[in-house]
N, C-alpha and C positions, 0 to 999 in steps of 0.2 A: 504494500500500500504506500504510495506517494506521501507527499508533507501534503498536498492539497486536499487528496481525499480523506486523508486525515485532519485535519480542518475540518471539510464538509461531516464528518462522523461526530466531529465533538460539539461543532454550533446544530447537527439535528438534534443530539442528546441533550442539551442545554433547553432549546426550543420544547422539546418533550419536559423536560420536566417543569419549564413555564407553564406549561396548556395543562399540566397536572397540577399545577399551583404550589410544587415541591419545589423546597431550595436548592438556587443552585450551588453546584459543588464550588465552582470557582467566580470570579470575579468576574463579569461579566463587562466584555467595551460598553463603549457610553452607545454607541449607535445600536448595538442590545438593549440596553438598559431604559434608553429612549423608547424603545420599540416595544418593552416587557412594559411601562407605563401607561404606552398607549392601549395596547390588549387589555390591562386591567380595567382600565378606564372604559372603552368601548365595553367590556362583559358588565361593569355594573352599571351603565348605563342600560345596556339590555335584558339584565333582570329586574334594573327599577320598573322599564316597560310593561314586563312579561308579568311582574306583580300587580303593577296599576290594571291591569287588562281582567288579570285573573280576580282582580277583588271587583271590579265592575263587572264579569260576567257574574259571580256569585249574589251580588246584587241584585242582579238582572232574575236570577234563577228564583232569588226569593221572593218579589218583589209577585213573579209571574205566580208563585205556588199559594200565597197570600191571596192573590185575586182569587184563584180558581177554587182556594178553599172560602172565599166570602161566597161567591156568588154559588157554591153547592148549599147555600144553609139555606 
């Protein structure tokens, strides 16, 4: 194995344990580091979404089962 491809083996295994949310072993460049920021950022920006969504569907769910239990009486 080359220095290059070895390189590309160590920045996949770093990238894998980012998207695992594990630490990394080593010290990570800044242009990683920059880029491990933004992933965190974009992911919790996308489960604030994905919560806001899910609490307004469950709303929604109640909101519907309230009706159909008023209007059965």
């Amino acid at each position: 194995m080359n220095v290059l491809q070895q390189s590309l083996l160590e920045a996949r295994q770093q990238l894998a344990h980012l998207a695992l949310g594990a630490p990394v072993p080593v010290l990570l460049p800044p242009d990683l580091a920059r880029r491990q920021d933004q992933l965190v950022a974009a992911f919790n920006a996308t489960a604030a979404r994905a919560e806001v969504a899910l609490a307004t569907r469950y709303q929604q769910v109640l909101r519907g089962r309230e009706a159909a239990l008023s209007g059965s009486e």
